[in-house]
N, C-alpha and C positions, 0 to 999 in steps of 0.2 A: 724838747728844750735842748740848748745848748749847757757844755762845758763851759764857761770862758774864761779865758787865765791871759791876762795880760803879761808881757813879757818883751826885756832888751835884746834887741842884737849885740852877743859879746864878739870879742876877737876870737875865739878857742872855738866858738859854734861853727866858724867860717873856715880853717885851718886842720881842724884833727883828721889826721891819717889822709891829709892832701884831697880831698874829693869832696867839695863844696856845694857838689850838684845833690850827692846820698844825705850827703852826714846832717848838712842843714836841717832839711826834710824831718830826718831822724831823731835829732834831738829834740826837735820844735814836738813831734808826736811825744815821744817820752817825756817830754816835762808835763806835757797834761793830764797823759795815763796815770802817771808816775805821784802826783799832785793829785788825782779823783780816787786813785788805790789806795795812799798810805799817808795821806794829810794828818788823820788822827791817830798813828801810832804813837806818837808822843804822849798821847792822852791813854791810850791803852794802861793793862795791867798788866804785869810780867806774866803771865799765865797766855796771855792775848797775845800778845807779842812773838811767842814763842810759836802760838798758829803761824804767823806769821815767818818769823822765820824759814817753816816747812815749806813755804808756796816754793815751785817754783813755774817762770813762765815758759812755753814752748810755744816760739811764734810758727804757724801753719802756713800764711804767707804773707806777702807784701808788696806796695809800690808805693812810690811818691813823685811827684813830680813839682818842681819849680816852674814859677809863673812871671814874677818879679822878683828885680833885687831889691834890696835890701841894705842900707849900707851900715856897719858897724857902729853901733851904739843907736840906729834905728828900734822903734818902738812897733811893735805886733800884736793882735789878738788872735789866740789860739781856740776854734771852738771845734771842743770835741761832743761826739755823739758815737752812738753803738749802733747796729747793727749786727740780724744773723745770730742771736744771742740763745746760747744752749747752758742746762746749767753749767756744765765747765769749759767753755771756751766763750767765744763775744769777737766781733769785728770794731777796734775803733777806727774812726773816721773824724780825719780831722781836715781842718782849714784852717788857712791862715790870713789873716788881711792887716794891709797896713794903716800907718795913719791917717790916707789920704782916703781909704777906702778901697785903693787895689785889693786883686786880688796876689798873694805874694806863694801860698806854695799849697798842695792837697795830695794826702795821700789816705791809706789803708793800711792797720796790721791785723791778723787772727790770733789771736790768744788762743792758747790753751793753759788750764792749772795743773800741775801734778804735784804729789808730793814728793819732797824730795826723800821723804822715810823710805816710803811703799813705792813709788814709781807709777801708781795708780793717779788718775784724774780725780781732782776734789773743786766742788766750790768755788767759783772766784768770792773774796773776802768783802763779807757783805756789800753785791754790789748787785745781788739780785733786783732790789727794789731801783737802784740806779740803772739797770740797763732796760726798765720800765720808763721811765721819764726821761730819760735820753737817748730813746730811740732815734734812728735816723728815721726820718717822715718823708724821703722820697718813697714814691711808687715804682714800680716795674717802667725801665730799667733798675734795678737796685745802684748805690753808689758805688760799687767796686766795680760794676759793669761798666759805667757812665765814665769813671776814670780812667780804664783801661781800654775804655775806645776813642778817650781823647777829647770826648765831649766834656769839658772845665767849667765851662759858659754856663751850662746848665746849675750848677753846683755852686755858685754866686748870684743868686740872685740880687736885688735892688734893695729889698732888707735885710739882705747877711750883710753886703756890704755895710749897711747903717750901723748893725748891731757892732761888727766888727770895728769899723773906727772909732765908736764910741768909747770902745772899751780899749783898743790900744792908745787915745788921747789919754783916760784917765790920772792922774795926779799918781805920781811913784806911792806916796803915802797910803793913799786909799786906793789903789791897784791890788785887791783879793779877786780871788776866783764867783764866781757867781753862776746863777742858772739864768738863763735868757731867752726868750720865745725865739723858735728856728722856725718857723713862720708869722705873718705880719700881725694877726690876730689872736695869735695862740696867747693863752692865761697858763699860771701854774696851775697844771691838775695832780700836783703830785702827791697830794691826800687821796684820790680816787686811786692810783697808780699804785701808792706804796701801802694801803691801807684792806685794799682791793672793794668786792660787793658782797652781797648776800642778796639770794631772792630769785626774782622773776627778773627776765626779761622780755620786751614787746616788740617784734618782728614786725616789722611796717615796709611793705611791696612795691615796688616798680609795680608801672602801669598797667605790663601783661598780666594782671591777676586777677583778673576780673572774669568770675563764671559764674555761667547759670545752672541750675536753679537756687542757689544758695543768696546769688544777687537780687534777686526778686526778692527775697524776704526782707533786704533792707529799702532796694527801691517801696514796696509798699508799703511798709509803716508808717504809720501817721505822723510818729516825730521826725522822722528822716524826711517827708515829703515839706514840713515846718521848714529844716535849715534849706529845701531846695526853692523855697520861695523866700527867704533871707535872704540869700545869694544872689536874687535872679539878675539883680537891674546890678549889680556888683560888674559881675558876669559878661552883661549887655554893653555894659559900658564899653567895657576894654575889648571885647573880642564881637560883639556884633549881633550874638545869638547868648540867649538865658539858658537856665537851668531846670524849668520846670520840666521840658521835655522828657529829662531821663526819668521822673516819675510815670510816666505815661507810657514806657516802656513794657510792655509785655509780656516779649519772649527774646532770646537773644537776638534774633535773625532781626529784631527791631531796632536794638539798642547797638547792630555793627552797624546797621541803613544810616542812624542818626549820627555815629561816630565819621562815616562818610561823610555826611553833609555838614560837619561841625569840625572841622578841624580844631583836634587835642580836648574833644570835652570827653575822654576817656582819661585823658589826666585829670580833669577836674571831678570827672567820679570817682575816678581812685582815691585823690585824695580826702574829698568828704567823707568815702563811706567806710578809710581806713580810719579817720579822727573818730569816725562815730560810732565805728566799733570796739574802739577801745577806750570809750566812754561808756557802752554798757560793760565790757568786763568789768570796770570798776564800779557800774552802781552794782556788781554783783556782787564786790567783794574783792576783787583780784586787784591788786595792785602794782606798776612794774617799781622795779626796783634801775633800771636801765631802760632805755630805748634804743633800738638801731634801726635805721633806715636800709632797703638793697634801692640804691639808685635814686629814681625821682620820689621815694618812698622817704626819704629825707627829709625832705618839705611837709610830711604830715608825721615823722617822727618830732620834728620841732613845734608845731603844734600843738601836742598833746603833751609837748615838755614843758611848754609853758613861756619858747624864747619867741612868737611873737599870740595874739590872736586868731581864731578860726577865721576872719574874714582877711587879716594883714598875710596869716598865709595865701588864704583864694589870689588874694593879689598879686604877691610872688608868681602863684602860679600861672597864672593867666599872661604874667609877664614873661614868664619862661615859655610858654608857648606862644607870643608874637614874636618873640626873638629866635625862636628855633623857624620861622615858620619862610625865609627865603631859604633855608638849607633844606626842606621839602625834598625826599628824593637826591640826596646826593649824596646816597651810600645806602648799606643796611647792615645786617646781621647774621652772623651764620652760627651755629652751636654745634660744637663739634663732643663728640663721645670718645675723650683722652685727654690725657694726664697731659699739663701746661707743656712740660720740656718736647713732646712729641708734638704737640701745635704750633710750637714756636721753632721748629726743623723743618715744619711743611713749608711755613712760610719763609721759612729763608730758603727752601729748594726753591721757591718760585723765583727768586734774586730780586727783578722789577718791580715788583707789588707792592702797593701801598697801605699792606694791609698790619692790621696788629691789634694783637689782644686786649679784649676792652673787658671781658665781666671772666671773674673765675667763680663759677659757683661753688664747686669741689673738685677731689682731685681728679675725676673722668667726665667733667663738662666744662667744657670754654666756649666764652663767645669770642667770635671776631668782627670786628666792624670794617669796610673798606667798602670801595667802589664795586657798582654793579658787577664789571666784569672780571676786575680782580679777585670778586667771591665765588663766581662760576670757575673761574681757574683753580679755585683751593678747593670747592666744592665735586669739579672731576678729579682731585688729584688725591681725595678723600676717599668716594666710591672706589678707583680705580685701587685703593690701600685699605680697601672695607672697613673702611669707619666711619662710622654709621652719623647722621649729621641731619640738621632741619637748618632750612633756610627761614628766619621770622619773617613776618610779613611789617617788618618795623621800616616805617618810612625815610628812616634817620639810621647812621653811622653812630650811636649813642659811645661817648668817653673814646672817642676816637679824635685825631688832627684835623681829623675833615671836617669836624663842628668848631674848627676855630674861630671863622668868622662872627659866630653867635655869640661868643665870649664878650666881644666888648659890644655889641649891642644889648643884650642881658645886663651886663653892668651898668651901661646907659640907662635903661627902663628902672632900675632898680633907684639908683640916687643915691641917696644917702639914708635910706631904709634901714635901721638895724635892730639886731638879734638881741635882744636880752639872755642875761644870762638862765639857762634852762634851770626850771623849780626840781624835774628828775633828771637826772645822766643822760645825757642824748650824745650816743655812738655813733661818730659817722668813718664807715669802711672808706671810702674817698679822702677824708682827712689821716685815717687811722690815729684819732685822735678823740675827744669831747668837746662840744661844743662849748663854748664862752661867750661872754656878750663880745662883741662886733658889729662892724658893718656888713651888710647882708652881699654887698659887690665886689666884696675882697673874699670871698670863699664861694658861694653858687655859682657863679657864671661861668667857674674852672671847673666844675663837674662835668661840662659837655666833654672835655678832654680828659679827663682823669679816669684812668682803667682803674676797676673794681675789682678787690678781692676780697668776695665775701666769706670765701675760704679761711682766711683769715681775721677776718671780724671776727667769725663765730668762735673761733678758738681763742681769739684775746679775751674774749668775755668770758668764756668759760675757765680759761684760766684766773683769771680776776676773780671768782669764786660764785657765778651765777650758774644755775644747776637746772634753774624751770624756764622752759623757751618758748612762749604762744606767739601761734602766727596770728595778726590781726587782717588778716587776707580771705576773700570769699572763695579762694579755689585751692587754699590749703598749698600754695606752691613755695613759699619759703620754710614750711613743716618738712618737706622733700626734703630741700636742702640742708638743713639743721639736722635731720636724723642723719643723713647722709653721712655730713661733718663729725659728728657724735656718735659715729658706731662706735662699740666698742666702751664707750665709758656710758659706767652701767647706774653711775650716781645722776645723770643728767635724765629730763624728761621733755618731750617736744607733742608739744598738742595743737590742736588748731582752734579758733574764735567762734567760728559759727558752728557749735555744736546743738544739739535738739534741746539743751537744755537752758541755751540763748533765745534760739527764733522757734524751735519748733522743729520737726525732721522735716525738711523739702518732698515733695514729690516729683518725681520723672528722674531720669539720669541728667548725670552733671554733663553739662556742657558748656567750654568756654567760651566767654561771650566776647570778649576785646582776645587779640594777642599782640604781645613786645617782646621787648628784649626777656623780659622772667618767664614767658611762657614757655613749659613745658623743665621748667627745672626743677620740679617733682617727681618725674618721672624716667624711667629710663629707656634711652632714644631706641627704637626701632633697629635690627641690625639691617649692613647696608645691603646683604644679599642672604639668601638659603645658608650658604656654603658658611658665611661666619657664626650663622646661629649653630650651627655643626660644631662649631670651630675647626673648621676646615681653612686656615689662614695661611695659604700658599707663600712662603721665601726665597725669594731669588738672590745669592751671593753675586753681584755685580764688579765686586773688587775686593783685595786686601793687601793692604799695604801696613808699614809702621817704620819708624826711626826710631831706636831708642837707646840709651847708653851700652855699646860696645857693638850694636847691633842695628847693620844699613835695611833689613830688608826681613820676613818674616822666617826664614829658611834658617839664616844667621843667629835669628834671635833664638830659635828650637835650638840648633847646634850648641849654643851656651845654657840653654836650659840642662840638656841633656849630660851637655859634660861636667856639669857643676860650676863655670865660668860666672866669678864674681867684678862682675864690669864697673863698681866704683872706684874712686880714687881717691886720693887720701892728700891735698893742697899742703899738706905739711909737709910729707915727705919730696914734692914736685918741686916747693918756693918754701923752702924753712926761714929761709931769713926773712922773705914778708911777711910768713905766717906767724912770727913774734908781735905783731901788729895787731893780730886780732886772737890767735890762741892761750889761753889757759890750763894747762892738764892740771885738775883737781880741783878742790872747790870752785862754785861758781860766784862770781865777781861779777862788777858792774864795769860795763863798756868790753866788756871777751864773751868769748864762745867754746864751748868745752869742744869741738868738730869742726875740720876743716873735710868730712870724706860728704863728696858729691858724686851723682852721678849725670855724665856728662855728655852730650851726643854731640858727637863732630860733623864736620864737615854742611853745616847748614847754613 
C-alpha cells in the first residue's frame, strides 16, 4: 500500500535556500514522513509525547530527482512507501504525481532513530506494523537501484499514475491522507500484516519436484487416479493429450518419456498431486494456517486456498503452458552455489549478457535465466572461479525478460477469469504480498518475468509468526530450502508431506523423476573441482586502486593512516557565511543540521 497525502504547491516550497531542484524534492518527502510519524501526537499523552521528544533522525542517505514542474499553487499526490526496513532505521520512498497524472518528482531517504538521551538506536515510533503494509513491492532491482540508474519510467507505472491523480484532484475539504493499493489488484491486507499468524504453513513447488519413488504412491492410489479421469477431457481439450496416462506410469524413466511426448503435462502433475497432497494432510488433521507457492507452485497454492476450483485451476494451468509453449527453448537456467551480491558481479563482468537473476532460494543458491550461450559464458566463468553450478534441463528462461512475449498472450487465454478472495492466506513470493480477489490477467501472466525470492518469503512468514513449514512436494525440495532459510531459529520446524505415515514408506532409492527450475534446491551443489572441496581456492590480486578523501592512490591513503592525517573538513569554517543557511550549534531544530564536516575527494 501506499501513503497518500494530497498536497499544494506553496511559493516557500519553490524558493528556500535558492535550489528548486533539492529542496522541492525534499519537502514533498518530509511532509509525508513527517504526516505517517507524528499525525497522532496531538492525541498522545504527555508521557508519550515525551518518547517522542527523545527520537532523533539520522538520515544514512539520499537522492531525489525532479521529473515535471510544477507551478505554484499547483496540486500533487505524495505516495509514500518503505523499504529496506530494520527495527531502527526504514528506506522511504516516495512519488509524486500531478493533477494530470504526470509524473512530477521521486526520490529516497534512510532513516535511522537514535536517542537523543543515550545516542544509542531505538525503535522507529510505532511504525513497525506500518513498514509492514507499506512496503515498497518492487522486485530486484530494488527502488533505490532503479532510481539511481535513472530508470523513473519504471517507477510510474499506468496505476500509480491513476492512483496519483485521483488523489491530487480530491476536494481541499476532504484531502486527508489515506492508504491505497500500489499495485492494480492489491486489497488491504493490513489485518494479516499488522496482526500477523499463528500456525502451519503449506510449501507448494515449482514444477521440478517431482521424484520417484515417492511419486508412485500418489500416481497409484485409487483416489488420485479418480481426479486423473475428472480432468482427462479438461486436459484433451486445451492441450491435445489427457491425463490418464501419468496414472499408468511406472517407473520414472516412464513418466520423463511421457513428459517428452506431452509438452508441460509435468506441470499439470505437479499441480494435482501438490492440491492433493494437501488434501490428505488435512483429512489427517493438519491444517495450514498460510500457503505459499515457489513459482508455478502458485497456481496450486491458490487452489487449496480456496481463490478458484481444482478444475478452474487445471485451466489456468493448461493455459499457461500454451502460452509459454512458442518460447520453447529460448533460454534456460543455471543455479549457481553463491551468495546473490557474488552472482550479480559475474554477470556484470560479462558486460553483453542478457542474463539476470530469476529465483533466489537462499543465501548460497541462485538461479539465472538467459540465452543458451550467455549461460555457457557465466557457466565457464563460474568453473573457471570454482563455484560449483548445475545447468537445469528447463526448456524455458522462467521470471526472466525473455519470457516477455508470453505475458500478453497468457493474459489473452485467461480473459477475464478471476481469483476470489482465498478462504486461507495464500503468500505469493512474486507478489511479496497475499493474494485478493482479482482478475486472474492482471497478476499471472507477470510471473514469466518476475524474479523470485523465496529467500525472502520464508522469512516474511516466519516473521509474521508461522513457526511449522510442510513441504507439500514428493521429493522434499522446498523442506531443503526452508531448513536452509531457518537455521539457526530454533522455535521453527520444517518437515515434508509424504511421510510413511501418509502413503506408507516407498521402496527403492529416491530418484527424481521430472527436473526444473526447483530441482535440486534441497541439496547442496557438487563442488566445481577436488581442489575446492580442499578448499584449496586460489586468489589472484589483479589490481588495487582507491580515491578517497585526502587520499589519490593506496600509498597516500597508508601515509595518512600512519601519520594520524584526519582528511575531513569542516564547511563551516571554509563558507561560514553560507553555512548560516543550514547550521545550528545546539539543539536540534527543524530545516538545520547540527554538521557541516564532510569528507571530500578532489579532483574527480
Amino acid at each position: 500500500m501506499f501513503y497518500a497525502l494530497p498536497y499544494r504547491v506553496l511559493f516557500h516550497d519553490t524558493m528556500a535556500y535558492g535550489t528548486q531542484h533539492f529542496l522541492t524534492n525534499f519537502k514533498l518527502q518530509c511532509e509525508a514522513r513527517e504526516h505517517l510519524l507524528f499525525w497522532r501526537l496531538d492525541l498522545c499523552s504527555a508521557e508519550e509525547r515525551r518518547k517522542f521528544d527523545d527520537i532523533v533522525f539520522l538520515t544514512l542517505d539520499a537522492f531525489s530527482r525532479n521529473m515535471n514542474s510544477v507551478p505554484v499553487g499547483g496540486r500533487v499526490a505524495i505516495l509514500l512507501s518503505v523499504e529496506d526496513a530494520t527495527p531502527s532505521s526504514t528506506r522511504f520512498c516516495f512519488r509524486v504525481v500531478g493533477e494530470e497524472g504526470q509524473p512530477v518528482a521521486c526520490g529516497f531517504q534512510t532513516v535511522a532513530t537514535l536517542s537523543g538521551r543515550t545516542q544509542r538506536s531505538i525503535p522507529f515510533p510505532e511504525l513497525t506494523q506500518g513498514q509492514q503494509v507499506l512496503r515498497e513491492r518492487l522486485c530486484r532491482p530494488d527502488f533505490r537501484t532503479r532510481l539511481l540508474a535513472g530508470d523513473t519510467a519504471s517507477l510510474f507505472p499506468e496505476h500509480v499514475a491513476q492512483i496519483g491523480m485521483r488523489i491530487a484532484r480530491l476536494p481541499e475539504m476532504s484531502a486527508v491522507p489515506e492508504l491505497v493499493p500500489s499495485v492494480k489488484w492489491e486489497t488491504d491486507q493490513g489485518g494479516i500484516w499488522q496482526d500477523g499468524l499463528r500456525g502451519t504453513a503449506f510449501l507448494f513447488p515449482g514444477t521440478g519436484s517431482l521424484a520417484w519413488p515417492r511419486l508412485s504412491l500418489v500416481l497409484g492410489s485409487a483416489p488420485f487416479r479418480e481426479i486423473l479421469a475428472q480432468v482427462d477431457e479438461l486436459v484433451r481439450t486445451n492441450l491435445g493429450y489427457g491425463t490418464l496416462a501419468l496414472g499408468a506410469c511406472q517407473s520414472a524413466d516412464e513418466l520423463a518419456e511421457l513428459v517428452r511426448r506431452c509438452s508441460g503435462i509435468d506441470q499439470i502433475c505437479n499441480y494435482l498431486v501438490s492440491v492433493y497432497c494437501a488434501a490428505l494432510l488435512q483429512e489427517r488433521g493438519e491444517t495450514p494456517d498460510v500457503i505459499i507457492g515457489h513459482s508455478a507452485g502458485e497456481l496450486s497454492a491458490l487452489a487449496a486456498g480456496g481463490a478458484y476450483s481444482l478444475a478452474e485451476g487445471l485451466d489456468v494451468v493448461c493455459k499457461r503452458i500454451a502460452a509459454l509453449e512458442p518460447q520453447r527453448n529460448a533460454g534456460g537456467m543455471l543455479v549457481l552455489s553463491a551468495h546473490p551480491r557474488r552472482v550479480e558481479s559475474l554477470i556484470e563482468s560479462l558486460a553483453t549478457s542478457h542474463l539476470q537473476i530469476s529465483v533466489i532460494n537462499h543465501e548460497e543458491q541462485v538461479a539465472v535465466s538467459g540465452g543458451d550461450n550467455d549461460l555457457a559464458r557465466l557457466r565457464d566463468l563460474a568453473t573457471h572461479l570454482r563455484i560449483a553450478q548445475v545447468l537445469l534441463p528447463s526448456q524455458y528462461p522462467f521470471h526472466s525478460k525473455l519470457l516477455a512475449p508470453a505475458v500478453e498472450r497468457f493474459a489473452r487465454l485467461l480473459g477475464h477469469a478471476r481469483l476470489r478472495s482465498p478462504t486461507v492466506p495464500v503468500y505469493s513470493p512474486l507478489e511479496r504480498d497475499f493474494y485478493a480477489e482479482a482478475t486472474s490477467a492482471d497478476i499471472l501472466p507477470f510471473h514469466f518475468v518476475r524474479p523470485l525470492d523465496y529467500w525472502n518469503a520464508i522469512m516474511q512468514i516466519y516473521d509474521l509468526g508461522i513457526r511449522t513449514f510442510v513441504d507439500c512436494s514428493t521429493g522434499a525440495t522446498l523442506k531443503g530450502i526452508a531448513e536452509r532459510v531457518l537455521s539457526g531459529k530454533k522455535d521453527a520446524a520444517v518437515k515434508a508431506c509424504l511421510d510413511a505415515e501418509l502413503f506408507g514408506a516407498p521402496r527403492g532409492a529416491a530418484k527424481r523423476a521430472v527436473s526444473g527450475q526447483a530441482d535440486l534446491a534441497d541439496a547442496k551443489l557438487a563442488p566445481a573441482n577436488e581442489g575446492e572441496a580442499e578448499g584449496e581456492v586460489p586468489i589472484a590480486i589483479v589490481g588495487l586502486g582507491c580515491v578517497l578523501p585526502g587520499a589519490q592512490n593506496p600509498d597516500q591513503l597508508w601515509e595518512n593512516v600512519k601519520n594520524g592525517i584526519d582528511s575531513f573538513v569542516d564547511f563551516a569554517e571554509i563558507a561560514s557565511f553560507e553555512a548560516g543557511d543550514f547550521l545550528f550549534r545546539g539543539n536540534i531544530i527543524p530545516d538545520k543540521t547540527y554538521s557541516l564536516v564532510s569528507g571530500v575527494v578532489d579532483n574527480v
